[in-house]
PDBQT receptor file of N, H, CA, C and O in Angstrom, charges set to zero:
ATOM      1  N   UNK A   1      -7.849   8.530 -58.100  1.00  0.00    +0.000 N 
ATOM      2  CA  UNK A   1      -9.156   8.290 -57.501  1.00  0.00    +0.000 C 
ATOM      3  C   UNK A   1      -9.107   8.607 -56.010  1.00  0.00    +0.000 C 
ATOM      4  O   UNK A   1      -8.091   8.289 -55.391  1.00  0.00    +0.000 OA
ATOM      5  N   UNK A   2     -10.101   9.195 -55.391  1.00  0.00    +0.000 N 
ATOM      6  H   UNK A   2     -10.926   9.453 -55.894  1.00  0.00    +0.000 HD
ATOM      7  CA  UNK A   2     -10.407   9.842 -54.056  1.00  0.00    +0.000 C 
ATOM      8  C   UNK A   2     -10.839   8.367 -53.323  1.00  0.00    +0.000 C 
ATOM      9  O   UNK A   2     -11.511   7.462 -53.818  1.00  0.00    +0.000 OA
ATOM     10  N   UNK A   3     -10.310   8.429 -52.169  1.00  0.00    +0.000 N 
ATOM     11  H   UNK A   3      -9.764   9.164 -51.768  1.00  0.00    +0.000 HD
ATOM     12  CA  UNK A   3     -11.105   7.317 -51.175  1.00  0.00    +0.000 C 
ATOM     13  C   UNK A   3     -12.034   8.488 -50.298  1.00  0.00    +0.000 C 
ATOM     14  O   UNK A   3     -11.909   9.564 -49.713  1.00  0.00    +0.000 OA
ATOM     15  N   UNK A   4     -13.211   7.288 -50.717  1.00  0.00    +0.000 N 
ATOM     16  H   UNK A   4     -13.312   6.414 -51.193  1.00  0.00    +0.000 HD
ATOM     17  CA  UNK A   4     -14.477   8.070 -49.731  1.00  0.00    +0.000 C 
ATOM     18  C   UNK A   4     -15.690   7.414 -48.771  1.00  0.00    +0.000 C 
ATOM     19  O   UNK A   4     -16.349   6.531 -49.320  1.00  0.00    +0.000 OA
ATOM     20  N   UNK A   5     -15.998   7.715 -47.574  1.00  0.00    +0.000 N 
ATOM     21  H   UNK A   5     -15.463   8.432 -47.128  1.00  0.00    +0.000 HD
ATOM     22  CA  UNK A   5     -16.338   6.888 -47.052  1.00  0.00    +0.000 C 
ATOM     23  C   UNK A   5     -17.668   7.943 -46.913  1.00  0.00    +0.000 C 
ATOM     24  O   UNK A   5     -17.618   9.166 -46.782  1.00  0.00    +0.000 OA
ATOM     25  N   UNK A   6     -19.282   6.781 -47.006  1.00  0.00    +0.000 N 
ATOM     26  H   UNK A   6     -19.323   5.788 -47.112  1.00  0.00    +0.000 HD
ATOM     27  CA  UNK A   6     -20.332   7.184 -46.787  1.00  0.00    +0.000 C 
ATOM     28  C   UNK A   6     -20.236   7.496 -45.141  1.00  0.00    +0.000 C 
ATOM     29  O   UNK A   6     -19.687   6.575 -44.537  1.00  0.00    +0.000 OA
ATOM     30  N   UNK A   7     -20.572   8.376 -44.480  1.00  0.00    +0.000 N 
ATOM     31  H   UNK A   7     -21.018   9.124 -44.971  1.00  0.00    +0.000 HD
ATOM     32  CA  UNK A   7     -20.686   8.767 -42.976  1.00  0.00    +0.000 C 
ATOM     33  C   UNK A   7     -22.002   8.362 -42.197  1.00  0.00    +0.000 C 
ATOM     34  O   UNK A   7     -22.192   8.386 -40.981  1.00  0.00    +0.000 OA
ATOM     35  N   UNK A   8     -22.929   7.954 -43.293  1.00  0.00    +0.000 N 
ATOM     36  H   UNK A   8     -22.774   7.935 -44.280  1.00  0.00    +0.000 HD
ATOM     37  CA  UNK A   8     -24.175   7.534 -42.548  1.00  0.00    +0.000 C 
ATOM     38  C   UNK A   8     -24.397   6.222 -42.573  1.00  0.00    +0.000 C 
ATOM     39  O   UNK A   8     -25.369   5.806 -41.943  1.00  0.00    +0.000 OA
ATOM     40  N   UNK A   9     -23.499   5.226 -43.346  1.00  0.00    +0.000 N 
ATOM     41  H   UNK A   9     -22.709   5.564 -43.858  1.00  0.00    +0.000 HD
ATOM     42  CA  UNK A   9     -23.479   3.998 -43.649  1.00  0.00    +0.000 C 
ATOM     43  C   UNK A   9     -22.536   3.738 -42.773  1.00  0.00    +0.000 C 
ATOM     44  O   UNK A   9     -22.871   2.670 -42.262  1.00  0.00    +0.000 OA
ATOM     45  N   UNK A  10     -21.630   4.065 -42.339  1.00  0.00    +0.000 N 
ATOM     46  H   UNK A  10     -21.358   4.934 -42.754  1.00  0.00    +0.000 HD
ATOM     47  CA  UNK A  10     -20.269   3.683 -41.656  1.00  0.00    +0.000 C 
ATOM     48  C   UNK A  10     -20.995   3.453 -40.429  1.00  0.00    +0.000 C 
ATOM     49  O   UNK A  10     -21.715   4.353 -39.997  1.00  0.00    +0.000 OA
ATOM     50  N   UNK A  11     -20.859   1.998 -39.616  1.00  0.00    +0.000 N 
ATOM     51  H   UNK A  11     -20.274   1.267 -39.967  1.00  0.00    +0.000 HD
ATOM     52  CA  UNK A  11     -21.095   1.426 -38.305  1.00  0.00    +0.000 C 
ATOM     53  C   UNK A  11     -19.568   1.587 -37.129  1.00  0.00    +0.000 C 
ATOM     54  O   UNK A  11     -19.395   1.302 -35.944  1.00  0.00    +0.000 OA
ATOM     55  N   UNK A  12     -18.875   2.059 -37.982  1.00  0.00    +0.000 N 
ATOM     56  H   UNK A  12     -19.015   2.291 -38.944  1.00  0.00    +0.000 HD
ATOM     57  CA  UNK A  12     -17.347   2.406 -36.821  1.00  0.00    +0.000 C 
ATOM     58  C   UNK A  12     -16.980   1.125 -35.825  1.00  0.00    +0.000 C 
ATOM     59  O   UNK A  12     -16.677   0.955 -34.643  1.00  0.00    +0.000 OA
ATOM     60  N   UNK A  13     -17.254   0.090 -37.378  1.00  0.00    +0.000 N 
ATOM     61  H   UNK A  13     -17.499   0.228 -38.337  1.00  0.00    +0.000 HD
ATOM     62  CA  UNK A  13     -16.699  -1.252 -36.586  1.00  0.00    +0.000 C 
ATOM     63  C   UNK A  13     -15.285  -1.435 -36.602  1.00  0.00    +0.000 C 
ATOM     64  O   UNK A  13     -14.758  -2.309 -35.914  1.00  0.00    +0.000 OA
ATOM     65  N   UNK A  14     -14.583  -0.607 -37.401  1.00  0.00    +0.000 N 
ATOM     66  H   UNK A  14     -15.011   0.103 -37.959  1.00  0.00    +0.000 HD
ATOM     67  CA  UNK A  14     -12.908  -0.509 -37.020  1.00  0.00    +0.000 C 
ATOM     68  C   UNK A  14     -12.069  -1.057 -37.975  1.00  0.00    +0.000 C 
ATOM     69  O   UNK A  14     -10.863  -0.812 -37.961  1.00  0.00    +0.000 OA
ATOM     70  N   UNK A  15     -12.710  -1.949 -39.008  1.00  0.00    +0.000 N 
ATOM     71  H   UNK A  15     -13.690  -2.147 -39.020  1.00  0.00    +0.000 HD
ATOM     72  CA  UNK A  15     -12.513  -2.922 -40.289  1.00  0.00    +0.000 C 
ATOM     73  C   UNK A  15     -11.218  -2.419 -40.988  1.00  0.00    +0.000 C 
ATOM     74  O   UNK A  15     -10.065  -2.846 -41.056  1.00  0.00    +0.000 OA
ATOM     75  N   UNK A  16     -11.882  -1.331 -41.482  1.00  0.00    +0.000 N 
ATOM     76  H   UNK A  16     -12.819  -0.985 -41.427  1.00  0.00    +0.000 HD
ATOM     77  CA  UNK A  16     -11.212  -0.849 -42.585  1.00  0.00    +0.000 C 
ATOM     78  C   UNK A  16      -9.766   0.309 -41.838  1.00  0.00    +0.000 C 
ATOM     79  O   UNK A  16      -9.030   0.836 -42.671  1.00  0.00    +0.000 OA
ATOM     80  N   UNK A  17      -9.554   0.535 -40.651  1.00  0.00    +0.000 N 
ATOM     81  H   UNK A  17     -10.153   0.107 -39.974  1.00  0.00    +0.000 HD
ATOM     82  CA  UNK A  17      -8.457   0.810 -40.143  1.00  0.00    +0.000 C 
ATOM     83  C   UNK A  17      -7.662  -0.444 -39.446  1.00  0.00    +0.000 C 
ATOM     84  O   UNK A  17      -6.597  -0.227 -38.867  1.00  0.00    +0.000 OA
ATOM     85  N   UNK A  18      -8.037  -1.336 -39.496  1.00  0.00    +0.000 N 
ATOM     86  H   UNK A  18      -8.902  -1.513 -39.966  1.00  0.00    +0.000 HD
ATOM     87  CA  UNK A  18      -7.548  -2.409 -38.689  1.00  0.00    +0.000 C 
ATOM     88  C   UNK A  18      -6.576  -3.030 -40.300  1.00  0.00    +0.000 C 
ATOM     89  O   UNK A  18      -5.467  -3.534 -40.475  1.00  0.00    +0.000 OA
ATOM     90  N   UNK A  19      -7.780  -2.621 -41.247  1.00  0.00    +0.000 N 
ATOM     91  H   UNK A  19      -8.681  -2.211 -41.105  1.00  0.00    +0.000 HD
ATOM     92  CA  UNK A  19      -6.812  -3.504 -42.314  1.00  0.00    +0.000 C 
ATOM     93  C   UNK A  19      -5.616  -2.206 -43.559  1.00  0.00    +0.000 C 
ATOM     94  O   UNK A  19      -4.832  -2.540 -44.447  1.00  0.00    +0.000 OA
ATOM     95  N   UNK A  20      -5.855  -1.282 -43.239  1.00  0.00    +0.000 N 
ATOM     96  H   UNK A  20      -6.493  -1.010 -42.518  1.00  0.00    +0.000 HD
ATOM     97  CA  UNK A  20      -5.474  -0.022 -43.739  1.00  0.00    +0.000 C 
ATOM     98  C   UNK A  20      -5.202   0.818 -43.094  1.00  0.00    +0.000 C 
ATOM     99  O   UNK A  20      -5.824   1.808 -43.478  1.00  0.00    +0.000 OA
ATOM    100  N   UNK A  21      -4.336   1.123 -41.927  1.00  0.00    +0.000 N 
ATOM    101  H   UNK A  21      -3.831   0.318 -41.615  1.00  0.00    +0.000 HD
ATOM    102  CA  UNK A  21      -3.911   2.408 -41.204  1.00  0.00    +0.000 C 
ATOM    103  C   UNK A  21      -3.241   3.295 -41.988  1.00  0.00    +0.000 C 
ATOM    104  O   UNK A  21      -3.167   4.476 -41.647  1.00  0.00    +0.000 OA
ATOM    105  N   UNK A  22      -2.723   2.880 -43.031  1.00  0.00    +0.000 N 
ATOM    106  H   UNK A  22      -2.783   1.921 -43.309  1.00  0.00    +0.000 HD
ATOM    107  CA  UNK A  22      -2.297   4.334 -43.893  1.00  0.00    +0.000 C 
ATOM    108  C   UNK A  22      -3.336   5.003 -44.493  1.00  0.00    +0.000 C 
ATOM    109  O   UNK A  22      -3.069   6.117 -44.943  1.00  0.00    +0.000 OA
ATOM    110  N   UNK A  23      -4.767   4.474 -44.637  1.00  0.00    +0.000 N 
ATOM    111  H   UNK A  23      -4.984   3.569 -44.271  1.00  0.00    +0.000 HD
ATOM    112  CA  UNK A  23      -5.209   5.328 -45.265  1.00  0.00    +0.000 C 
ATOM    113  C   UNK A  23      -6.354   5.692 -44.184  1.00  0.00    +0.000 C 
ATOM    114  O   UNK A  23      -6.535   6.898 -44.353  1.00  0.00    +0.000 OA
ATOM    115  N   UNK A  24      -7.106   5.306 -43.288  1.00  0.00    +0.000 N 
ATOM    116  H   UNK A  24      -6.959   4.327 -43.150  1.00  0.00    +0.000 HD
ATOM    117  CA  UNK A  24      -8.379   5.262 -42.408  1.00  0.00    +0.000 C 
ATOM    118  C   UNK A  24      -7.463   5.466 -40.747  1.00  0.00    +0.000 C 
ATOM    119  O   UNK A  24      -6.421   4.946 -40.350  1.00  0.00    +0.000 OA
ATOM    120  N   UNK A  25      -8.082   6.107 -40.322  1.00  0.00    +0.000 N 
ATOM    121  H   UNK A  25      -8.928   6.529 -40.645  1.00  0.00    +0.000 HD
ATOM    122  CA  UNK A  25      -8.379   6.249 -39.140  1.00  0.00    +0.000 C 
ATOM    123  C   UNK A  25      -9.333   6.681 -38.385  1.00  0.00    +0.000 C 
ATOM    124  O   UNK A  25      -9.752   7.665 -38.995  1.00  0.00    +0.000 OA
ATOM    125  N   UNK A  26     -10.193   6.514 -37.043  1.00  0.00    +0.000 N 
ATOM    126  H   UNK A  26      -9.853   5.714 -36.548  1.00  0.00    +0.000 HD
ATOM    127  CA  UNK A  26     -11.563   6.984 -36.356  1.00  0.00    +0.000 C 
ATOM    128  C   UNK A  26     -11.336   8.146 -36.245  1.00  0.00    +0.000 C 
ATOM    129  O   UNK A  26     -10.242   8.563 -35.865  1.00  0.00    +0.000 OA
ATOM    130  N   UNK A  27     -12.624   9.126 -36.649  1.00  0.00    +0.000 N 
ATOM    131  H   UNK A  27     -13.513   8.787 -36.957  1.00  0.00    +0.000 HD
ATOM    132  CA  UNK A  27     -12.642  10.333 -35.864  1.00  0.00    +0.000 C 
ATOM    133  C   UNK A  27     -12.803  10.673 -34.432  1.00  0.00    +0.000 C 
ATOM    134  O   UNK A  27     -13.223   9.764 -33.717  1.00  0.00    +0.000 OA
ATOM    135  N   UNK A  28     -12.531  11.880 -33.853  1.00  0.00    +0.000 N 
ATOM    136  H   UNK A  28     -12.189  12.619 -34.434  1.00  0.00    +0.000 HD
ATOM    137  CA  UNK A  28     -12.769  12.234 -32.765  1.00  0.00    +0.000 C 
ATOM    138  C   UNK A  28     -13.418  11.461 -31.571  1.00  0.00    +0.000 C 
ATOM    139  O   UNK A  28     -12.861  11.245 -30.495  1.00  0.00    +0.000 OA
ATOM    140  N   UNK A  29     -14.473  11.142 -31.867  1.00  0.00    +0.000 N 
ATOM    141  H   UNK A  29     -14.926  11.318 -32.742  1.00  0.00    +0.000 HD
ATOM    142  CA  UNK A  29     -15.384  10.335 -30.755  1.00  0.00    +0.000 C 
ATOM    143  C   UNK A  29     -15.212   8.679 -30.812  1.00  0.00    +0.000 C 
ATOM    144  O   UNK A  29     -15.541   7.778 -30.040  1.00  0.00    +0.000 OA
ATOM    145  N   UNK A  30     -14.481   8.720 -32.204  1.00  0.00    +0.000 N 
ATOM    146  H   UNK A  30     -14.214   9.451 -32.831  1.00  0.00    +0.000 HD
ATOM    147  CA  UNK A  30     -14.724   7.271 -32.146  1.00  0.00    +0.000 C 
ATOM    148  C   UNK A  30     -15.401   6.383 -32.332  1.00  0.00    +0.000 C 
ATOM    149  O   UNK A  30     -15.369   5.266 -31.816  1.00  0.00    +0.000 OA
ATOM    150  N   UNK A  31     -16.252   6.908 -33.285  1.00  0.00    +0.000 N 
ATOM    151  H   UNK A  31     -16.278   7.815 -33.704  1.00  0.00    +0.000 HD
ATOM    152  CA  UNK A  31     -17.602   6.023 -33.447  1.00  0.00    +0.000 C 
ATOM    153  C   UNK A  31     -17.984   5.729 -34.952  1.00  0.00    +0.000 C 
ATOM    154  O   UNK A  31     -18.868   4.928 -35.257  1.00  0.00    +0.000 OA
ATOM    155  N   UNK A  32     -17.060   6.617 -36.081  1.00  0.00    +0.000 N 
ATOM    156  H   UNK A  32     -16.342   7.267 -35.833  1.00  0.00    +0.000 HD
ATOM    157  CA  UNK A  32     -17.033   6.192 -37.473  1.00  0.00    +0.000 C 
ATOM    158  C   UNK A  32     -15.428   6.400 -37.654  1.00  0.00    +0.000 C 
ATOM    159  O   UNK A  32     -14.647   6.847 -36.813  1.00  0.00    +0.000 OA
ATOM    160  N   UNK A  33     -15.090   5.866 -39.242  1.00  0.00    +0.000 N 
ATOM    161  H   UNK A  33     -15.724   5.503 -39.925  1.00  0.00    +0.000 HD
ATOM    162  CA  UNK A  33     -13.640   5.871 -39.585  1.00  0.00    +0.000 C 
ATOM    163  C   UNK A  33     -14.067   7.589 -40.604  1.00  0.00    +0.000 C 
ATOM    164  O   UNK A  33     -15.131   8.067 -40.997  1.00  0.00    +0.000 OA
ATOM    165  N   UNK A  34     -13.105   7.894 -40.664  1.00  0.00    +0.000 N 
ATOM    166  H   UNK A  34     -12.240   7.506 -40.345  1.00  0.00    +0.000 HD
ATOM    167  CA  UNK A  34     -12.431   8.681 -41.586  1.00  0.00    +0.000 C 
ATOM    168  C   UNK A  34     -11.403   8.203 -42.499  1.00  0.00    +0.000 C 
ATOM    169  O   UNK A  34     -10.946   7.070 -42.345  1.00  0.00    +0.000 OA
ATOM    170  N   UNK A  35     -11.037   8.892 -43.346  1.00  0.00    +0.000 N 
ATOM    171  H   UNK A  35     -11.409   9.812 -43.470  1.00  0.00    +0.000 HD
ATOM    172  CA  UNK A  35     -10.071   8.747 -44.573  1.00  0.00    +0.000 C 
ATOM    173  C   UNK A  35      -8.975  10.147 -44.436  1.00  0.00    +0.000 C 
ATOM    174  O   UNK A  35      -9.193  11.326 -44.714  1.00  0.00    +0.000 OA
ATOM    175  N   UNK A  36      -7.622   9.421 -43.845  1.00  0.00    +0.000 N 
ATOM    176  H   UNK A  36      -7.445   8.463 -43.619  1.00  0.00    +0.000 HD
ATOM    177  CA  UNK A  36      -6.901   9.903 -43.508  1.00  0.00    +0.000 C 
ATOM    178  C   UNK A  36      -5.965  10.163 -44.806  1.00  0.00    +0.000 C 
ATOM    179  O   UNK A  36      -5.221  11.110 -44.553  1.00  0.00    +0.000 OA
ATOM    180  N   UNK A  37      -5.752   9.664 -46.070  1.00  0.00    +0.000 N 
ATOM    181  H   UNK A  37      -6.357   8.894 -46.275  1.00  0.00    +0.000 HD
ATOM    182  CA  UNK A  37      -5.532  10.027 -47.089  1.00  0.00    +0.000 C 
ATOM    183  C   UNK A  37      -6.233   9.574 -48.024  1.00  0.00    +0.000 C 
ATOM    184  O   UNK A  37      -6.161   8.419 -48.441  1.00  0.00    +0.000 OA
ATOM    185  N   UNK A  38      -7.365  10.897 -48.660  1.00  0.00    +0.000 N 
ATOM    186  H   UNK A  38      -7.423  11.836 -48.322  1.00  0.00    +0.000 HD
ATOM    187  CA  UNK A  38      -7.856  10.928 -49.871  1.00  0.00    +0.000 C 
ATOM    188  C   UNK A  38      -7.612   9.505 -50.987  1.00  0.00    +0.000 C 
ATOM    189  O   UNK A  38      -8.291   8.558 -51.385  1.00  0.00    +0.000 OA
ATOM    190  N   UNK A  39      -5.907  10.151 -51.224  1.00  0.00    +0.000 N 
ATOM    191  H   UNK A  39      -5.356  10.920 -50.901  1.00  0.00    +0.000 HD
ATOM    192  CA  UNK A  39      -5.002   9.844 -52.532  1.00  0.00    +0.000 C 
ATOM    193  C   UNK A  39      -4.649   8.195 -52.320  1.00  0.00    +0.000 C 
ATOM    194  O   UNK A  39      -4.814   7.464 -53.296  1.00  0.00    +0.000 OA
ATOM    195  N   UNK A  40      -4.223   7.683 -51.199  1.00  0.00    +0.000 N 
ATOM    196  H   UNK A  40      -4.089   8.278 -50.406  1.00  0.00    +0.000 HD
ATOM    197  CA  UNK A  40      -3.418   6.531 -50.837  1.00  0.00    +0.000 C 
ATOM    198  C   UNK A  40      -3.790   5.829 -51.539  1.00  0.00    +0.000 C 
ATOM    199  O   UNK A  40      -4.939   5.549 -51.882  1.00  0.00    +0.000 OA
ATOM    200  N   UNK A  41      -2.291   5.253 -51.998  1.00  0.00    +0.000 N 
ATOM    201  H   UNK A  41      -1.357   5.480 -51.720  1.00  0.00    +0.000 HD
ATOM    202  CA  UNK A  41      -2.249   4.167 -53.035  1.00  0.00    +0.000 C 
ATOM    203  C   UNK A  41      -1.976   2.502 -52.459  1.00  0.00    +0.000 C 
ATOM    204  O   UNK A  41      -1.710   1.431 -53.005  1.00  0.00    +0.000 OA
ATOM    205  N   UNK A  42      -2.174   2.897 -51.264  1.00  0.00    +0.000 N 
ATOM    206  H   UNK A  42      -2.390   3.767 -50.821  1.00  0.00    +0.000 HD
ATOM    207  CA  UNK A  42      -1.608   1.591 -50.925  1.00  0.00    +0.000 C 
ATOM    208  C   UNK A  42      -2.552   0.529 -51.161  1.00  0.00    +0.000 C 
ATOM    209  O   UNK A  42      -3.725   0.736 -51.473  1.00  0.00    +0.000 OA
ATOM    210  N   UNK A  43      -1.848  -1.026 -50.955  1.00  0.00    +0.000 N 
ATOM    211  H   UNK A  43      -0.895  -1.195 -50.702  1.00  0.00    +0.000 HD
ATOM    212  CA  UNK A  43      -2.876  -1.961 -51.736  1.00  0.00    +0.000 C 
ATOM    213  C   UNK A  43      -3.677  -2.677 -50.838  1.00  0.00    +0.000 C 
ATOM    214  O   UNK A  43      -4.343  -3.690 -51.058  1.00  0.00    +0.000 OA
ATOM    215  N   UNK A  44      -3.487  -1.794 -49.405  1.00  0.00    +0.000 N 
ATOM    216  H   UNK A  44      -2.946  -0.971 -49.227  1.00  0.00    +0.000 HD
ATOM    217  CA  UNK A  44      -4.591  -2.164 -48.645  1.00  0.00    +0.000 C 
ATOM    218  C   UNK A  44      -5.509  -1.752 -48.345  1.00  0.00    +0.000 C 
ATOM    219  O   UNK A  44      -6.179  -2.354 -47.506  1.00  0.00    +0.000 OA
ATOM    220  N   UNK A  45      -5.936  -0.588 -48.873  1.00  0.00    +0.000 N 
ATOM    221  H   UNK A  45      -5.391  -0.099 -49.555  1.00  0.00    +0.000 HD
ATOM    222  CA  UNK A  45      -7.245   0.261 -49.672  1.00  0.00    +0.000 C 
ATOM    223  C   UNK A  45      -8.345  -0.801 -49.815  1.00  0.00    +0.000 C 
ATOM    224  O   UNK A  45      -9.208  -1.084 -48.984  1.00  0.00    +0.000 OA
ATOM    225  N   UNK A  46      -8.088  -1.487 -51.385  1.00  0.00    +0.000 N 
ATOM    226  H   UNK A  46      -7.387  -1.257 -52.060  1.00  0.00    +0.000 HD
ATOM    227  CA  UNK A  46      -8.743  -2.656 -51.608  1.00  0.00    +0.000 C 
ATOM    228  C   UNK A  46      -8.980  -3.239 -50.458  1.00  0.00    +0.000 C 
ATOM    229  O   UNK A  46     -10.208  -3.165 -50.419  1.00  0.00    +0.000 OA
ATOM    230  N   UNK A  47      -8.732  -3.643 -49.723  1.00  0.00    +0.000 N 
ATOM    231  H   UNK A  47      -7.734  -3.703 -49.755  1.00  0.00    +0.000 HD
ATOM    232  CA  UNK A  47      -8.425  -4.637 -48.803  1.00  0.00    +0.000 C 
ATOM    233  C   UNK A  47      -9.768  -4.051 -47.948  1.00  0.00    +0.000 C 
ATOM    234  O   UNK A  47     -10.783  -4.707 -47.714  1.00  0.00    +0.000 OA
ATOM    235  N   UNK A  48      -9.590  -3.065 -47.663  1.00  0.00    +0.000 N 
ATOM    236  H   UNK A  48      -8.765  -2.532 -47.853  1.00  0.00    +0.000 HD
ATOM    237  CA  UNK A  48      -9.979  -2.355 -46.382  1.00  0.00    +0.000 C 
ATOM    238  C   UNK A  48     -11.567  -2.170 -47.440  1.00  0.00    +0.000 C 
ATOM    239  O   UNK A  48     -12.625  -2.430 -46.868  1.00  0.00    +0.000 OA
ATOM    240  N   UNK A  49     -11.612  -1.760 -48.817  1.00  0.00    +0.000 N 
ATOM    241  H   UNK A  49     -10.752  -1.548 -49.282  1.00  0.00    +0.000 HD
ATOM    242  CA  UNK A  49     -12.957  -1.701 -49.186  1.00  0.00    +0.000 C 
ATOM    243  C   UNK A  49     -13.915  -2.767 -49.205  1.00  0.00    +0.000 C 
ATOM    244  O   UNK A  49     -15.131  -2.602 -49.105  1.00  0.00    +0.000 OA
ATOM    245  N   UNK A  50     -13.184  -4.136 -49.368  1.00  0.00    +0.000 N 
ATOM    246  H   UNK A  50     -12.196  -4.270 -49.449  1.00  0.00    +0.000 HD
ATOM    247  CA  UNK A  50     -13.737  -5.496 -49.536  1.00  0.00    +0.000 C 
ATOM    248  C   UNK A  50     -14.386  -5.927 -47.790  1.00  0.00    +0.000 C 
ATOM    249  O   UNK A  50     -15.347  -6.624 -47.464  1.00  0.00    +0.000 OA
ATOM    250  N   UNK A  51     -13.340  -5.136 -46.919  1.00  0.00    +0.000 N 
ATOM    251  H   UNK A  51     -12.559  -4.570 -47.183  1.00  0.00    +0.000 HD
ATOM    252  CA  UNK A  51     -13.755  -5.973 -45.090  1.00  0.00    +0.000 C 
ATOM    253  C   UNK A  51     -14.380  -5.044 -44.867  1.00  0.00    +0.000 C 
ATOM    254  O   UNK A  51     -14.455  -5.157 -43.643  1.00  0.00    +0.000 OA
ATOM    255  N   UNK A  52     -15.185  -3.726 -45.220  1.00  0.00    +0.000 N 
ATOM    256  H   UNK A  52     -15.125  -3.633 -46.214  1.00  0.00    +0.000 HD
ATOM    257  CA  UNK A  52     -16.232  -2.941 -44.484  1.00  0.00    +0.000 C 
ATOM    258  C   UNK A  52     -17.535  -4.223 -45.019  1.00  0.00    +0.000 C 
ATOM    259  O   UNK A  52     -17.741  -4.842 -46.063  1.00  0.00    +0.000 OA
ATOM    260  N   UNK A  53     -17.971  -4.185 -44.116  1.00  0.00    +0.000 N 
ATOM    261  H   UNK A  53     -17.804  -3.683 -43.268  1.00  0.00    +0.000 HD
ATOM    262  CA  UNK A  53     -19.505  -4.611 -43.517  1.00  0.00    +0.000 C 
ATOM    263  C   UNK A  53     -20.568  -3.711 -43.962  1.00  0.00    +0.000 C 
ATOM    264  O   UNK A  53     -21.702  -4.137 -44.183  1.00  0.00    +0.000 OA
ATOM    265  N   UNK A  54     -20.254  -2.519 -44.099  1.00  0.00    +0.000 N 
ATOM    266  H   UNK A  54     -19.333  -2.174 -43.920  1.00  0.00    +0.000 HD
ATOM    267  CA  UNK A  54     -21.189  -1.515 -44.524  1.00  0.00    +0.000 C 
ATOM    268  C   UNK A  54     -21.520  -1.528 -46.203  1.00  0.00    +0.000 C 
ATOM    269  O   UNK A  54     -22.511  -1.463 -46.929  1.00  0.00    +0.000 OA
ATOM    270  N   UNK A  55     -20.019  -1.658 -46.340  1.00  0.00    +0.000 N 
ATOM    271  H   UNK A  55     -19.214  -1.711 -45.750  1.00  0.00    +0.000 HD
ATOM    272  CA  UNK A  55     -19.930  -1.572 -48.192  1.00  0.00    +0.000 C 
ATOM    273  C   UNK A  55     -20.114   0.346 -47.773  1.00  0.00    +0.000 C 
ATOM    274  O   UNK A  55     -21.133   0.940 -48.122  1.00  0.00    +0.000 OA
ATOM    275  N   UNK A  56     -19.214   0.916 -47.172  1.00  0.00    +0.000 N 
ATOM    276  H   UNK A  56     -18.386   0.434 -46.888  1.00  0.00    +0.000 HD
ATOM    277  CA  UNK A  56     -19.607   2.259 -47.349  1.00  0.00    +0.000 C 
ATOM    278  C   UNK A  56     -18.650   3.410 -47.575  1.00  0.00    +0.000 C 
ATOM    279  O   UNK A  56     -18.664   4.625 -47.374  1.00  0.00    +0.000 OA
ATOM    280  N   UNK A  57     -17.359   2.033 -48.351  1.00  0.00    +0.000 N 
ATOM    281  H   UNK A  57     -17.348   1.046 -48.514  1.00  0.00    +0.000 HD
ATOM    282  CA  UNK A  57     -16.227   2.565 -48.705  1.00  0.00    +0.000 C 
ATOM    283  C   UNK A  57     -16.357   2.667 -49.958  1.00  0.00    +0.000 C 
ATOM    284  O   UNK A  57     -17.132   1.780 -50.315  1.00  0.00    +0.000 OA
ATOM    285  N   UNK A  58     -15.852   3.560 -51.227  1.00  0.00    +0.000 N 
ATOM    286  H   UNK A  58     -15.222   4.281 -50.937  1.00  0.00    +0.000 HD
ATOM    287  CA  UNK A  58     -15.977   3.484 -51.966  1.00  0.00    +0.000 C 
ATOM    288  C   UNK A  58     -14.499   4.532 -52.978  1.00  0.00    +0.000 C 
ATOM    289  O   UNK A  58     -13.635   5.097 -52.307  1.00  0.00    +0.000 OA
ATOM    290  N   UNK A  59     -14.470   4.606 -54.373  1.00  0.00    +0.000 N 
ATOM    291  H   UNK A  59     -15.172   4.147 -54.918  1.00  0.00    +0.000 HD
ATOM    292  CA  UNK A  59     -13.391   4.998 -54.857  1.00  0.00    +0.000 C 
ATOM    293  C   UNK A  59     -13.788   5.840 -55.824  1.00  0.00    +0.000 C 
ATOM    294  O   UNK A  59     -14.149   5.292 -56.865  1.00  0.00    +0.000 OA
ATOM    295  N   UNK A  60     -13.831   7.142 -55.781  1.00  0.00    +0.000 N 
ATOM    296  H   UNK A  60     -13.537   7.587 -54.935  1.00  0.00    +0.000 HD
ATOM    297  CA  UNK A  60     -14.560   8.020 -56.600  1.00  0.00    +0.000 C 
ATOM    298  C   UNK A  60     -13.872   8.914 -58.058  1.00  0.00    +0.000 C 
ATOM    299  O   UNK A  60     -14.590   9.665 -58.717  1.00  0.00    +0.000 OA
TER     300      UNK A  60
């Protein structure tokens, strides 16, 4: 399953890299997260989908 993050829902409150740096990190400006691995299995994925605020993480 792909990790995917909505880009227009994302508020780039920092959540989901604060709780998942293997898989999220901010883009360029700094103002939304990205998904720095697609694939990552790690089990703080979950973690990181449950603390977005947006709900604009998702597993496709």
């Amino acid at each position: 399953m792909a990790i995917v993050i909505d880009d227009d829902a994302c508020m780039g409150c920092e959540a989901c890299v604060e709780t998942c740096p293997d898989a999220f990190e901010m883009n360029g400006d700094g103002d939304k997260a990205v998904v720095k691995d697609p694939e990552a299995e790690a089990d703080c994925v979950d973690e990181a989908i449950d603390a977005c605020p947006a709900e604009a993480i998702t597993k496709s």
